[in-house]
C-alpha positions as CSV (number, residue, x, y, z in Angstrom):
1,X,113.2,88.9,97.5
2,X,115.1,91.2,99.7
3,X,113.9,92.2,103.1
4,X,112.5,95.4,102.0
5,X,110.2,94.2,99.2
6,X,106.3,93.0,100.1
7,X,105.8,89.7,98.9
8,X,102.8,89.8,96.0
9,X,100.2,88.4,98.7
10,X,100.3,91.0,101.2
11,X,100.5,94.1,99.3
12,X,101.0,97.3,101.2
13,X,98.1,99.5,102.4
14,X,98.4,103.0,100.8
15,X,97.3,104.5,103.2
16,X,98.8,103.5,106.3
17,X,101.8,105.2,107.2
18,X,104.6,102.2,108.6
19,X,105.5,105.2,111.6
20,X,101.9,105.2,113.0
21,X,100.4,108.2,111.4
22,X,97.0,108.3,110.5
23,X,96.3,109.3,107.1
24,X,93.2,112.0,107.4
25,X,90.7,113.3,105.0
26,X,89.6,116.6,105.2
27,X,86.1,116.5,102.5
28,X,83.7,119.3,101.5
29,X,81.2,119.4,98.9
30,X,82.0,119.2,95.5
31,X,78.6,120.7,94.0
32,X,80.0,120.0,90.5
33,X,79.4,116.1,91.1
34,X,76.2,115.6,92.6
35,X,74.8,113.0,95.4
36,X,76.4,109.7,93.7
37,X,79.8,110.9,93.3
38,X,79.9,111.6,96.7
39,X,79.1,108.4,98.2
40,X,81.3,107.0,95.7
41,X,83.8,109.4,97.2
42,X,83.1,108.1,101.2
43,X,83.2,104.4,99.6
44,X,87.0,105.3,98.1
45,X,87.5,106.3,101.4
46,X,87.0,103.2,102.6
47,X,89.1,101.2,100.1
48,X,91.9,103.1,100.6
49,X,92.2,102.4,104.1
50,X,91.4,106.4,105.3
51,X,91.7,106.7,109.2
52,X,89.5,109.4,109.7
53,X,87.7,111.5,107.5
54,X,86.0,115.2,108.8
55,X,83.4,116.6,107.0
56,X,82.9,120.3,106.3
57,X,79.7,121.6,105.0
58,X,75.7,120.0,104.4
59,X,74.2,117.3,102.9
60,X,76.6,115.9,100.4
61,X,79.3,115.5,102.8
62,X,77.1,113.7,104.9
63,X,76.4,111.1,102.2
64,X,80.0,111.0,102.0
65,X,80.4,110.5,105.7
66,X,77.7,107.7,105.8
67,X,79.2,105.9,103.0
68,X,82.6,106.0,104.2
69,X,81.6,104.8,107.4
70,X,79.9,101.6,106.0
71,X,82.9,101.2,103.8
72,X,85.2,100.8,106.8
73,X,86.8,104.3,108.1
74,X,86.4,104.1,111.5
75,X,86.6,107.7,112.8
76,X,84.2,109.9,111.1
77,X,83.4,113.6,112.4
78,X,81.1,116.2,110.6
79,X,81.3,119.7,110.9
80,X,79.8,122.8,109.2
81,X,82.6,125.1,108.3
82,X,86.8,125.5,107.7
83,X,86.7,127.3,110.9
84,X,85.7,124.2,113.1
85,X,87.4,122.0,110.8
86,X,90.9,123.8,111.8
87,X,90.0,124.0,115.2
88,X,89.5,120.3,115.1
89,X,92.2,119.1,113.4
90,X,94.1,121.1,115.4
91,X,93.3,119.6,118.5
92,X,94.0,116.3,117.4
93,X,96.4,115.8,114.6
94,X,99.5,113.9,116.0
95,X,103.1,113.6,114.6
96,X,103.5,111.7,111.6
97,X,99.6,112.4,110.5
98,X,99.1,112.9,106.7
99,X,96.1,115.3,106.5
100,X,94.6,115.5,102.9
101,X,92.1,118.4,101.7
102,X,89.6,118.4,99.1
103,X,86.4,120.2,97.9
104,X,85.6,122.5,95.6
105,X,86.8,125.7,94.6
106,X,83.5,127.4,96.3
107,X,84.5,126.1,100.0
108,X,87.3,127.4,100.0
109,X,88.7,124.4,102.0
110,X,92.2,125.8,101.4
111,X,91.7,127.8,104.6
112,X,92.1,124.5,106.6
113,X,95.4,124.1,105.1
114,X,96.6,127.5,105.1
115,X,95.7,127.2,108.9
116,X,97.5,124.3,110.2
117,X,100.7,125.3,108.0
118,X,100.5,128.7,109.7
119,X,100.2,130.3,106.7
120,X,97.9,133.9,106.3
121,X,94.3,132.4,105.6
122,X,93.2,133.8,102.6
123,X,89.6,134.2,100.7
124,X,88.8,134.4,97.0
């Protein structure tokens, strides 16, 4: 084994990056899946070691929330639109943070993207 290589016992976490960056998850509502899928969605969270996940939009992103929360993420923040979510992020992403955005196609959660890369926010 060369001194690169993880030995097979302690295998790396995905999600942690080794310069100190959290690895973020920007979630909205995915109305195609339904109220199971997203708490199987905040419990993935978990398991993969998620730093922080934010929240945008109503009740399924709160199950989401709750279940990532009891699943081990340890910063959890809910908000109710891209807008806030931005402005958030925003205020606290640091170098090295890996953000990751996903919802569907309806919340347009692109925006939060298109915002932090500085790029013209765009609707449908």
């Amino acid at each position: 084994m060369t001194a690169t290589e993880t030995p097979a016992s302690e295998p790396e976490d995905e999600a942690t990056d080794p310069s100190g960056g959290r690895t973020i998850a920007v979630l909205g509502e995915m109305l195609e899946l339904g109220d199971e899928a997203h708490r199987e969605v905040g419990r993935m969270a978990g398991q993969c070691g998620i730093d922080m996940l934010i929240g945008v939009g109503g009740d399924l992103v709160k199950q989401t929330a709750l279940y990532a929360g009891a699943a081990g993420v340890p910063d959890i923040a809910l908000v109710a639109d891209n807008d806030t979510a931005a402005a958030y992020l925003d205020s606290i992403l640091r170098p090295g943070d890996k953000v990751i955005v996903k919802a569907s196609r309806s919340g347009q959660l692109w925006q939060v993207a298109q915002r932090l890369t500085g790029q013209p926010v765009t609707g449908f």
